[in-house]
C-alpha positions in Angstrom: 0.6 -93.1 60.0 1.3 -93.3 56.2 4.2 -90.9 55.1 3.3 -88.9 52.6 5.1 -88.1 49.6 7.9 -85.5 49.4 6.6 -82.2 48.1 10.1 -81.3 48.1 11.2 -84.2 46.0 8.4 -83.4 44.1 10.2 -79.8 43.2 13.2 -81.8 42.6 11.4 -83.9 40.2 10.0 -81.3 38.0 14.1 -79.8 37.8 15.2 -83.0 36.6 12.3 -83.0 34.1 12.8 -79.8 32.8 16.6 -80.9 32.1 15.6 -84.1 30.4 12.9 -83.3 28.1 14.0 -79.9 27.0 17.5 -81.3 26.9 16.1 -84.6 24.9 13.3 -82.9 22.6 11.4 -80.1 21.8 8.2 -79.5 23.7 5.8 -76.9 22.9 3.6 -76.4 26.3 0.0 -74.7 25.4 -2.1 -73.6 28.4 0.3 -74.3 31.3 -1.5 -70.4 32.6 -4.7 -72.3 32.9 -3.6 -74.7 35.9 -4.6 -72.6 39.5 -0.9 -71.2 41.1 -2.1 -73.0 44.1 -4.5 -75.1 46.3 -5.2 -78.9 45.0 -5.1 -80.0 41.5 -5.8 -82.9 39.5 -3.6 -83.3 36.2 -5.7 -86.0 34.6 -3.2 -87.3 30.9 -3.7 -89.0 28.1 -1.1 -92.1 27.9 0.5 -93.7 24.8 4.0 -93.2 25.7 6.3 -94.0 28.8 7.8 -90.5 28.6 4.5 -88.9 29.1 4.3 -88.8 32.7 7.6 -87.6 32.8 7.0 -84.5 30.0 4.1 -83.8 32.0 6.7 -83.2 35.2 9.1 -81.1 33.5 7.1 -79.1 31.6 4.3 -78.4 33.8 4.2 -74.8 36.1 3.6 -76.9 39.3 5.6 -79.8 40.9 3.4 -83.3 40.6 3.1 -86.3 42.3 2.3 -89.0 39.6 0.4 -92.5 40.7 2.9 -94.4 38.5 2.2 -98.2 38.9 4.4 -100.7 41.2 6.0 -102.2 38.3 7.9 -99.0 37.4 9.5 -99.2 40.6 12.5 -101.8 40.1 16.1 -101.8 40.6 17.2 -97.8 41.5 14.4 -96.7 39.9 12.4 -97.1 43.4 14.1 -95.1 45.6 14.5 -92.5 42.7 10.8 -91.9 42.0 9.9 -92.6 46.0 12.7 -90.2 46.5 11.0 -87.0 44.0 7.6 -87.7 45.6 5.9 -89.8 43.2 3.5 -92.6 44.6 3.7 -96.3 44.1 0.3 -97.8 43.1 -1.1 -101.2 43.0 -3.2 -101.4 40.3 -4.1 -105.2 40.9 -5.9 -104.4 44.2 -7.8 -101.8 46.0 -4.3 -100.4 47.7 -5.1 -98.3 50.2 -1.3 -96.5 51.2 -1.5 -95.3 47.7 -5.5 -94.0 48.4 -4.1 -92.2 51.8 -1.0 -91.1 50.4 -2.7 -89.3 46.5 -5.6 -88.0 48.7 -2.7 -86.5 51.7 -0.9 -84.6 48.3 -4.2 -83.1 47.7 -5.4 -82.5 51.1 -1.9 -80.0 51.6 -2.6 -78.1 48.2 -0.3 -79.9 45.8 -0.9 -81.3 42.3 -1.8 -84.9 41.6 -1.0 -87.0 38.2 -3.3 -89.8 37.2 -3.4 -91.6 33.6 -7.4 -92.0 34.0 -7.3 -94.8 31.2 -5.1 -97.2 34.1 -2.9 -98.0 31.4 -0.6 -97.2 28.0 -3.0 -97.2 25.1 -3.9 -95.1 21.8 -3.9 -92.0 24.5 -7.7 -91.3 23.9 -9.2 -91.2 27.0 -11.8 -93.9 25.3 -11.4 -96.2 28.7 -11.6 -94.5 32.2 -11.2 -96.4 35.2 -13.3 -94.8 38.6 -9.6 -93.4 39.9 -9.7 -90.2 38.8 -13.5 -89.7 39.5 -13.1 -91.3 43.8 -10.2 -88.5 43.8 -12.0 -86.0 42.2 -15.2 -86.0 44.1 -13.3 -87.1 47.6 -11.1 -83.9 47.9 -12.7 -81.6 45.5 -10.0 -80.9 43.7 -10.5 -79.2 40.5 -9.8 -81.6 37.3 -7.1 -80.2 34.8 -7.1 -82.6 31.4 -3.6 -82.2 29.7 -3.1 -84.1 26.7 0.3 -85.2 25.8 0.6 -85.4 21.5 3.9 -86.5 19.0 5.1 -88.2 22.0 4.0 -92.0 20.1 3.9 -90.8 16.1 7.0 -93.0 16.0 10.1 -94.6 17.7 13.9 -92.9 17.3 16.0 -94.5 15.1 19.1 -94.6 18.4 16.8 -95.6 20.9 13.3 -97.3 19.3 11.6 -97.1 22.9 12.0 -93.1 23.0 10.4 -90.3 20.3 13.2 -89.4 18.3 15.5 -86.9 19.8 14.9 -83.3 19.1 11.6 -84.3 17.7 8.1 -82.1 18.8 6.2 -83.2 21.9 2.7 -81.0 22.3 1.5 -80.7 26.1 -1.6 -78.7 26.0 -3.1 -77.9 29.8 -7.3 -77.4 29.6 -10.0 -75.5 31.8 -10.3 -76.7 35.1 -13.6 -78.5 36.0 -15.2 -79.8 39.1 -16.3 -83.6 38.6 -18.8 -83.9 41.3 -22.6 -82.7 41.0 -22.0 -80.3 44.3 -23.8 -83.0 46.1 -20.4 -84.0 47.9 -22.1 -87.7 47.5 -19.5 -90.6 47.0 -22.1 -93.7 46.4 -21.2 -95.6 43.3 -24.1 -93.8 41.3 -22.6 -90.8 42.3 -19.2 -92.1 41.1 -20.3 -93.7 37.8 -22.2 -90.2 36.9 -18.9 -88.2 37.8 -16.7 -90.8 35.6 -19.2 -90.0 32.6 -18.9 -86.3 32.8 -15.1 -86.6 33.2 -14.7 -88.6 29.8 -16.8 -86.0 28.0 -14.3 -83.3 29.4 -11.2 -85.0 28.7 -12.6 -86.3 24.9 -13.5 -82.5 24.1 -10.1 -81.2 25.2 -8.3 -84.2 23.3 -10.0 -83.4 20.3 -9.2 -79.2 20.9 -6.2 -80.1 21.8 -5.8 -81.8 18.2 -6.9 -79.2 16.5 -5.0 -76.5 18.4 -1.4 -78.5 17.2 -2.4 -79.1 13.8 -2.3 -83.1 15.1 -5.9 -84.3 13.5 -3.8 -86.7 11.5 -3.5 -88.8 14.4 -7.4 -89.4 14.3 -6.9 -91.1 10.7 
């Protein structure tokens, strides 16, 4: 039987988040009321910086368990993120201990993390891969889009790979949404259609989400 990941650790994550980014830079966190207090979620971010899964953790009123691909998972960093519940993903194939283990986080009411575009980008949500939507439709977990802004604007002058420190980071939580069609069907059709109304949700929030922080620049 495939273990699942530590909802525990998970908790223990989101302390050691809360440490690091506040103690690192300044987020400003809009709509964290908006994610349910309980039952399953899906936390679907926008990625264009390494620390956005991580902001995401700390700032965010719920512990989550983030499909982080395998390569992340080197040296000490493996047992570290296997050890705060998050779920090591094969991105190369269809791997299915990570399948079991995201859809075991959402069948005992926790909160799952997925970068929908697959991969660090511009952060737009322009590219979705079917992920989000097998997850969505499979448990029926409601879909909460959070877009992460300011983390990418540009590098530190310490540390180039990181914002620079002290600097603003926007996390801005949206509505919940279903992604199914209430059907419960799972054929590819059904799967394609859910993907479609996913990137309209997650495009509309981005571009609130923009215009809530005064970040429309970005666009330009």
């Amino acid at each position: 039987m495939t273990e699942l990941p530590s909802a525990r650790g998970a908790e223990v994550g989101r302390r050691i988040g809360v440490g690091l980014m506040y103690g690192l830079w300044r987020p400003r966190v809009l709509g964290a009321w908006r994610v349910p207090a309980s039952g399953p979620v899906i936390f679907a971010v926008n990625h264009s910086h390494n620390i956005d899964g991580p902001m995401v953790m700390g700032v965010a009123p719920r512990p989550t368990h983030f499909l982080i691909k395998k390569e992340a998972f080197i040296g000490p960093l493996d047992p570290f993120l296997l050890g705060i519940g998050q779920v090591k993903v094969d991105r190369d194939t269809t791997d299915r201990t990570a399948i079991t283990r995201a859809l075991g986080v959402l069948a005992e009411g926790g909160v799952l993390g997925i970068f929908p575009e697959g991969t660090r980008g511009e952060g737009d949500f322009a590219s979705l891969r079917a992920g989000l939507a097998y997850f969505a439709v499979r448990s029926g977990a409601p879909i909460v889009p959070v877009a992460v802004l300011g983390s990418s604007d540009k590098p530190g002058r310490l540390i180039k790979a990181l914002p620079p420190l002290r600097s603003r980071v926007d996390v801005v939580f949206g509505e919940p949404f279903e992604a199914g069609d209430g059907s419960g069907r799972r054929t590819r059709k059904a799967l394609d259609e859910a993907t479609g109304r996913i990137q309209k949700q997650l495009a509309a929030h981005l571009e609130n989400a923009r215009r809530l922080t005064g970040r429309q620049a970005t666009l330009e």
